[in-house]
Backbone bond lengths (Angstrom), bond angles and torsions (degrees), N, CA, C in turn:
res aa  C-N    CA-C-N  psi(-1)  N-CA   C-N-CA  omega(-1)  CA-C   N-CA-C  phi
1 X - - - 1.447 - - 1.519 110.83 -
2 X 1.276 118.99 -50.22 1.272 118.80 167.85 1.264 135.86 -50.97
3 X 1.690 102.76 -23.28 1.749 103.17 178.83 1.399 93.81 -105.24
4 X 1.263 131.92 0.37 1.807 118.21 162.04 1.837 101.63 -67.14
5 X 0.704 105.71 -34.47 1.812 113.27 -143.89 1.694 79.10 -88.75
6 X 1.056 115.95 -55.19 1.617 104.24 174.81 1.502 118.23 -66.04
7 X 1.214 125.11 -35.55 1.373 117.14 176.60 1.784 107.69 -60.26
8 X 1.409 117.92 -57.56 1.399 129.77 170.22 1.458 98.64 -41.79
9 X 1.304 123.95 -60.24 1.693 98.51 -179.97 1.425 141.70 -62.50
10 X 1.793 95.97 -24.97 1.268 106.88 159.41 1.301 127.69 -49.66
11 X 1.480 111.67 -56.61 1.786 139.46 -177.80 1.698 88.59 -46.51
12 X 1.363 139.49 -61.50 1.348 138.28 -165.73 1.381 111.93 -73.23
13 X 1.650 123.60 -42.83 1.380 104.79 -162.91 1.786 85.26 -97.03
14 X 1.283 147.15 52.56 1.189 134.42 -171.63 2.086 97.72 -116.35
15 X 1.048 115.27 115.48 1.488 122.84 -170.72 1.853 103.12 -141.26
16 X 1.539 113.10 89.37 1.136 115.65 -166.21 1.204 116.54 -76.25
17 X 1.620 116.12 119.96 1.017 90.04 -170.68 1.977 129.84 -69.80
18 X 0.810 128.73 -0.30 1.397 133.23 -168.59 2.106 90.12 -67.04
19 X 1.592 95.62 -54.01 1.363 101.83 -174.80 1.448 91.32 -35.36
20 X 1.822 122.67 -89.07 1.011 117.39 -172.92 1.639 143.61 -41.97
21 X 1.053 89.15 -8.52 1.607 94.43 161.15 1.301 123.68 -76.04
22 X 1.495 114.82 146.46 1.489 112.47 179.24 1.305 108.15 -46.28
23 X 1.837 117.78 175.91 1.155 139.66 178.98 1.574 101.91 -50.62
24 X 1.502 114.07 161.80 2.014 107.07 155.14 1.356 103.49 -87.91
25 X 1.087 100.79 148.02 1.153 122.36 170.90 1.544 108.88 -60.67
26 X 1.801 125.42 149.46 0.682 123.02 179.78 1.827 128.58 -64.43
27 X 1.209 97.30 -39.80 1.584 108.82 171.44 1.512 110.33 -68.42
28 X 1.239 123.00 -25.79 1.529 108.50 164.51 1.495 118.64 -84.00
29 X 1.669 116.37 -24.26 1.513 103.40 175.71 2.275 107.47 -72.11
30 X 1.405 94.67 1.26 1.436 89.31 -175.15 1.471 111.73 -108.68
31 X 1.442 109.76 -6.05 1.905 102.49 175.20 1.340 91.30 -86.95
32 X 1.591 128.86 -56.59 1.388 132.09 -171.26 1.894 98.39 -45.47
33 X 0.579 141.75 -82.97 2.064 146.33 162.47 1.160 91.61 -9.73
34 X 1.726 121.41 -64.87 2.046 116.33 -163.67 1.515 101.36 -33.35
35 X 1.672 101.65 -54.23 1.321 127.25 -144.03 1.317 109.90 -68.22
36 X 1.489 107.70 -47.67 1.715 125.36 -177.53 1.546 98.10 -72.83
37 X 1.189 119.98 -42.89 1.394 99.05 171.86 1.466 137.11 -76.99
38 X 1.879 110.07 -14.61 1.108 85.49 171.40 2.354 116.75 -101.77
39 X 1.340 87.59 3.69 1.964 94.91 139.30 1.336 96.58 -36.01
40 X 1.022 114.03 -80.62 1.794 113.26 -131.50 1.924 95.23 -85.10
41 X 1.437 114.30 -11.56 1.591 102.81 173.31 1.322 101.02 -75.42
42 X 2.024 119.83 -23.79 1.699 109.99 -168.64 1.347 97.68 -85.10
43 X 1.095 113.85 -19.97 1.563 94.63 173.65 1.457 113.04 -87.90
44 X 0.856 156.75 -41.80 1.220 157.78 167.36 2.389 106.77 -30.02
45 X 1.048 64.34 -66.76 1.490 71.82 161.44 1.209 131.02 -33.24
46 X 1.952 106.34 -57.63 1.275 93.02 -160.98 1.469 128.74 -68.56
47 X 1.360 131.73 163.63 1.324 107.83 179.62 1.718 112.25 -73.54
48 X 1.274 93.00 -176.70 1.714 102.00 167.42 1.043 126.91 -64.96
49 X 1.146 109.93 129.75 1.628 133.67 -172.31 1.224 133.06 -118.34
50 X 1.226 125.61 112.43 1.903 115.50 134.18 1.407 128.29 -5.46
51 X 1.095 126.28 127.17 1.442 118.67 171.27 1.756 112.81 -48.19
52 X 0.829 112.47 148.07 1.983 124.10 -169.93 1.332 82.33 -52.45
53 X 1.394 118.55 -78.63 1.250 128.86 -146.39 1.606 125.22 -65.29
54 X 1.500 105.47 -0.57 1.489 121.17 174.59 1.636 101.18 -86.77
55 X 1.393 121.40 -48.35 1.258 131.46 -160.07 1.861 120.49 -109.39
56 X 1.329 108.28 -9.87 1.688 103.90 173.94 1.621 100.97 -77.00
57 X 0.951 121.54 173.47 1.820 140.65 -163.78 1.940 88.56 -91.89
58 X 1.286 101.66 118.47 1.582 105.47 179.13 2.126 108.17 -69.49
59 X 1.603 91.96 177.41 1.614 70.57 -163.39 1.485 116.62 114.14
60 X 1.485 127.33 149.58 1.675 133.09 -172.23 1.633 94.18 -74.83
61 X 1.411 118.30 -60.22 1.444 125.39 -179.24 1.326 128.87 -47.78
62 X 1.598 109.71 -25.90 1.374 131.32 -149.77 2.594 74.92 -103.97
63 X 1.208 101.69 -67.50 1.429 95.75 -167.08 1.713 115.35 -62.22
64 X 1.075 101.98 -19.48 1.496 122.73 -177.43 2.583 100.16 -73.63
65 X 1.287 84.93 -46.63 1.649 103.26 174.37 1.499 105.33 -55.52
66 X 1.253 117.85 -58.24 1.655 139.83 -176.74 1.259 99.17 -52.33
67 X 1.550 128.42 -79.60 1.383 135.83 -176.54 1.592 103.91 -46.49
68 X 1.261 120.50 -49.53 1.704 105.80 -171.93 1.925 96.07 -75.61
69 X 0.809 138.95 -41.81 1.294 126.61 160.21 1.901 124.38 -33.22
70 X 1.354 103.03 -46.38 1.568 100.03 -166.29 1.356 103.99 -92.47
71 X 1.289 113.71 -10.96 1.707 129.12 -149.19 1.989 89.21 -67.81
72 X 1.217 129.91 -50.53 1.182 137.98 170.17 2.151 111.24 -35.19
73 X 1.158 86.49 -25.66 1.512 94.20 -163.14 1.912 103.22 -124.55
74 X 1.496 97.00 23.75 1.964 93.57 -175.90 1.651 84.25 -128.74
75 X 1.397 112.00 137.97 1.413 134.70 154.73 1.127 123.16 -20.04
76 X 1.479 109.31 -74.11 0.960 127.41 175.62 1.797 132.73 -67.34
77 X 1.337 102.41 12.43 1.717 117.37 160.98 1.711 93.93 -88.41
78 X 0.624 146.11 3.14 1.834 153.05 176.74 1.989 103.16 -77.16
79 X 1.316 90.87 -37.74 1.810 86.49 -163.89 1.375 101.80 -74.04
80 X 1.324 120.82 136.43 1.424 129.96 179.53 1.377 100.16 109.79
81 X 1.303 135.60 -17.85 1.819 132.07 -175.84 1.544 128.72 -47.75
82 X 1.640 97.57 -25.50 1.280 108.00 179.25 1.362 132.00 -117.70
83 X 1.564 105.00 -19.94 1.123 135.47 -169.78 2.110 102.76 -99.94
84 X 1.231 113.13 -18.48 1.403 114.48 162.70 1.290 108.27 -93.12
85 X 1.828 134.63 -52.93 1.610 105.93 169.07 1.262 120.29 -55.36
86 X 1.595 134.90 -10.38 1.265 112.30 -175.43 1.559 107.70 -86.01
87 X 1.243 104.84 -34.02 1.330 102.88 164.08 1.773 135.37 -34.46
88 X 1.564 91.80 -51.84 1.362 104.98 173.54 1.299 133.47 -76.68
89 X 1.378 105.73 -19.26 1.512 129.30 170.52 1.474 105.71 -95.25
90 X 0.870 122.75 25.31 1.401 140.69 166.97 1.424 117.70 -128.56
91 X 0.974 123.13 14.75 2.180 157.70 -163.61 1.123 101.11 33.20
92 X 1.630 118.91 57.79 1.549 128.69 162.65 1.751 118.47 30.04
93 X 1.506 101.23 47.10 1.442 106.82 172.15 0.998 137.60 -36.90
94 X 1.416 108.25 -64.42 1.383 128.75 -161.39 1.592 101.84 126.92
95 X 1.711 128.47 -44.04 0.975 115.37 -140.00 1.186 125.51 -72.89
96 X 1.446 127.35 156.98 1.018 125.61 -167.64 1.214 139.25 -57.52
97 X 1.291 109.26 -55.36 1.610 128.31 158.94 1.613 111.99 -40.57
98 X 1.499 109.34 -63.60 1.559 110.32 164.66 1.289 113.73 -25.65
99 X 1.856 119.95 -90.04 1.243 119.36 179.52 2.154 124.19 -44.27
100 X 1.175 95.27 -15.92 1.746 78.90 167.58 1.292 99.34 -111.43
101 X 0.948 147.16 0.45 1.667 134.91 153.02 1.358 122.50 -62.54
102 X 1.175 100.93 -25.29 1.674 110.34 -168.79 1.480 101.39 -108.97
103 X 1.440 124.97 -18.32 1.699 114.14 178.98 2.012 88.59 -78.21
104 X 1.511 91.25 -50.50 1.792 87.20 -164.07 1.423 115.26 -60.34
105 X 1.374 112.74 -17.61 1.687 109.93 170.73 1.630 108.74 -74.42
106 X 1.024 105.00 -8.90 1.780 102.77 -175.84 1.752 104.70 -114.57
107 X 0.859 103.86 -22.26 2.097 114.82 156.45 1.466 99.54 -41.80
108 X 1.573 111.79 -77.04 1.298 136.34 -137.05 1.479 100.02 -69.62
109 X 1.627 120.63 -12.25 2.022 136.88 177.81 1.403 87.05 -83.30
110 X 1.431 112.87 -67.88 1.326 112.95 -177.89 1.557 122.77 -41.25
111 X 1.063 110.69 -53.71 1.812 117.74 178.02 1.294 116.14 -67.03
112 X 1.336 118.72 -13.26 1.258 125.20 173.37 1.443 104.29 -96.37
113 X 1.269 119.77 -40.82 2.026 106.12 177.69 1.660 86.64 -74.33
114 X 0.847 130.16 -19.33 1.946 105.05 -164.94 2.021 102.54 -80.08
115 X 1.621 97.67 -31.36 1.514 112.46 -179.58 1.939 93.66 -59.07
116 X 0.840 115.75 -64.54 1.637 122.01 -157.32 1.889 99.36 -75.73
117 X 1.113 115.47 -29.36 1.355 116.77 161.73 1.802 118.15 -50.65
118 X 1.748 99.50 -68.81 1.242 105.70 -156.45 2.057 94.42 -66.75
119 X 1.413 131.07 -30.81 1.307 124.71 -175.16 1.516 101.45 -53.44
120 X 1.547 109.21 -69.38 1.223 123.37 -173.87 1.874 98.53 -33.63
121 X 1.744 115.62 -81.14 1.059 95.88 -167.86 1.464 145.32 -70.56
122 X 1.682 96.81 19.71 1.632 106.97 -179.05 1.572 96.61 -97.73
123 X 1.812 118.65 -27.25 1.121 94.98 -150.23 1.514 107.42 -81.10
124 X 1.567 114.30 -3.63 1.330 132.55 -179.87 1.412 119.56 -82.74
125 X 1.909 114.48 -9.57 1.532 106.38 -165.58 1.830 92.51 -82.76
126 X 1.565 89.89 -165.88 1.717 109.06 162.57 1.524 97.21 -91.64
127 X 1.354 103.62 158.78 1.685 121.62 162.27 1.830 109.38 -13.76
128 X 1.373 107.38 -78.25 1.486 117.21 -174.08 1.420 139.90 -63.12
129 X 1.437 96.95 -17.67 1.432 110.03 -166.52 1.649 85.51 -106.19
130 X 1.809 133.20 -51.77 1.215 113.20 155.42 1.689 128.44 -23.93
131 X 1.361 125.48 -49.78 1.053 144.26 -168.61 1.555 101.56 -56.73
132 X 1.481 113.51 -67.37 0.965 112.06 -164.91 1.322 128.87 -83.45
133 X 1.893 109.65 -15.70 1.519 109.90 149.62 1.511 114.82 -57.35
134 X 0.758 130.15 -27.96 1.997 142.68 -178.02 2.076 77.39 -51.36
135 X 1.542 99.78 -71.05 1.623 82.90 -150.63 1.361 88.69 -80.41
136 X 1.360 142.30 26.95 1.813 111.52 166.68 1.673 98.17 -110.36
137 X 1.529 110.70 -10.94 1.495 93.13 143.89 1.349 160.80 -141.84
138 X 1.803 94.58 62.66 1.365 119.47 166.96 1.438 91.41 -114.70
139 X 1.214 164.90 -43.67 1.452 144.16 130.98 1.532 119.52 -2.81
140 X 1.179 117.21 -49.53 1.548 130.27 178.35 1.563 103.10 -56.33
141 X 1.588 115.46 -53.16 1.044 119.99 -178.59 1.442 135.80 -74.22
142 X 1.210 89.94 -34.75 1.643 106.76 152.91 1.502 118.42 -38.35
143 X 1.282 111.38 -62.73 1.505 139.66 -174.49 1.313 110.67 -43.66
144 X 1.650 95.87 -61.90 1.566 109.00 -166.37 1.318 97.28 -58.97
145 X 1.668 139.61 -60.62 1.212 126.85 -118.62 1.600 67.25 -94.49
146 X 1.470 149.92 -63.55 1.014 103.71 -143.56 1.708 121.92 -96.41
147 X 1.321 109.06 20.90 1.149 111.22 167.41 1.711 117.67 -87.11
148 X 1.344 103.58 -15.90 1.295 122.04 150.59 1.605 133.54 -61.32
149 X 1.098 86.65 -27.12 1.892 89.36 -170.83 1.674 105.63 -96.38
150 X 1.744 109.79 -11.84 1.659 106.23 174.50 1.375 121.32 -77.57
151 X 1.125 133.56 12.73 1.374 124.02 141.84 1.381 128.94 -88.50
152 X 1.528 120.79 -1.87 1.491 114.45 143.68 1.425 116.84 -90.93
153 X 1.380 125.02 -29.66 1.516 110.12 144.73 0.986 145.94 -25.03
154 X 1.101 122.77 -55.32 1.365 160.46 -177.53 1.757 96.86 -63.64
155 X 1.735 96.09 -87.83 1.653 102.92 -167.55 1.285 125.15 -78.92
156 X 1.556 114.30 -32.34 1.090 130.76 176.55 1.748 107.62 56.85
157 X 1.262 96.00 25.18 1.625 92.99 172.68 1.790 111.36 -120.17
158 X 1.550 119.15 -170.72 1.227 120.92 -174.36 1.942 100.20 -76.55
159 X 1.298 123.47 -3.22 1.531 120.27 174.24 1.527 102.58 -71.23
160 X 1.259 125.07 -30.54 1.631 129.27 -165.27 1.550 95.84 -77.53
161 X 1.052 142.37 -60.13 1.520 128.92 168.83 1.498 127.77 -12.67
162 X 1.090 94.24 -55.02 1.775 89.19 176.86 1.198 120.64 -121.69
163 X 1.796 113.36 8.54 1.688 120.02 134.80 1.578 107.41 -37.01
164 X 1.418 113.50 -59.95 1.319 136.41 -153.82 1.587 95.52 -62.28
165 X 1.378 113.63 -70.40 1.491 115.70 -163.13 1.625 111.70 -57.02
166 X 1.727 113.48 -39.51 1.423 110.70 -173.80 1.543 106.13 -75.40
167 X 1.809 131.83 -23.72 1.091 131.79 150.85 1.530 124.62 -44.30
168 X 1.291 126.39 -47.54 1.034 128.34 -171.75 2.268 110.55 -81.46
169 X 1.329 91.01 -34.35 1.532 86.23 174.20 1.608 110.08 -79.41
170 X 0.892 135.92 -24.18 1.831 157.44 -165.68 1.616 85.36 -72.13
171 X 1.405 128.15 -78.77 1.348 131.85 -158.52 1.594 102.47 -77.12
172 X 1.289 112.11 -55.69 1.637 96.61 171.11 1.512 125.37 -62.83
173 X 1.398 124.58 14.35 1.545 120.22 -175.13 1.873 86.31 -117.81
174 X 1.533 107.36 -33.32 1.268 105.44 -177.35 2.107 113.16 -50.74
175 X 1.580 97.39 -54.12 1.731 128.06 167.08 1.846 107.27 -44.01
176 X 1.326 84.98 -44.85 1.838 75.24 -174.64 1.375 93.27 -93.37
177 X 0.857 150.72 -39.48 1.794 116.89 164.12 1.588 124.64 -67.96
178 X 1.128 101.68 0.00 1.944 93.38 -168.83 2.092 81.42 -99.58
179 X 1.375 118.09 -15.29 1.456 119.11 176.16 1.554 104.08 -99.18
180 X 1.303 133.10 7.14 1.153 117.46 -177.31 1.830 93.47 -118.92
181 X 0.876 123.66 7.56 1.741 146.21 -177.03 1.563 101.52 -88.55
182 X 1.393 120.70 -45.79 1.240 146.20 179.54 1.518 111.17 -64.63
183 X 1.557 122.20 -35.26 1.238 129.23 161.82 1.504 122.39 -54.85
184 X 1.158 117.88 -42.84 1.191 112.78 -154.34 1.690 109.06 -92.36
């Protein structure tokens, strides 16, 4: 009973911020796209294969070898595309404000492919399996924000700010590709 009543409170006071952030900008919903699309030209490419995991060299060095190999051809080498040039075009300070302006402007692409993902792939399930993506992602959301919010927990200093923002765009870009996987 106690972890209903907490999950339900979660579900109500939960206001993401990416949602609340303005729209993306158009030039960032179009490097993040450059990027995702040319993923899917390196994979297309590659030749035929063995599963990775039959054929990379076993071992930290050997899986570490594999990942920088496929990394050209995984989705998720995309997160950071927009949110690191702005950084740099911002003369790679450090500063703070900078770095969460520029993760949450690259959130807000992300929250928008995960928005047009998760419709699309509900509006295609059956009754139940819709249903139960519904609750795996308000769980998701649950997750994110507060696994997001423990580096001001944690530090409670001005470093947790844009812990927070590059946390929150990282896992929601992670969500909108593990929901845009679901499309196809």
């Amino acid at each position: 009973m106690r972890i209903a009543i907490l999950v339900a409170f979660s579900l109500l006071s939960i206001v993401p911020r990416a949602q609340a952030a303005n729209a993306p900008l158009p030039e960032d919903i179009a490097m993040v796209k450059s990027c995702m699309d040319l993923v899917a030209a390196n994979d297309a490419a590659r030749p035929p294969h063995v599963a990775d995991e039959l054929t990379e060299k076993i071992g930290p060095a050997g899986r570490l070898a594999g990942a920088a190999m496929l990394s050209a051809s995984d989705l998720t080498s995309c997160i950071g595309v927009v949110a690191n040039q702005c950084v740099q075009d911002n003369g790679g300070t450090g500063d703070d404000s900078s770095e969460i302006g520029c993760s949450l402007r690259e959130a807000a692409v992300w929250q928008q492919r995960l928005d047009s993902a998760y419709k699309t792939v509900r509006a295609g399930m059956e009754h139940d399996a819709a249903a139960h993506l519904e609750k795996v992602e308000h769980a998701w959301i649950i997750w994110r924000d507060l696994a997001c919010r423990q580096p001001y927990v944690t530090y409670q200093g001005s470093m947790a700010g844009p812990m927070e923002a590059w946390c929150e765009m990282n896992l929601t870009a992670r969500q909108a590709v593990w929901m845009e996987e679901w499309k196809e």
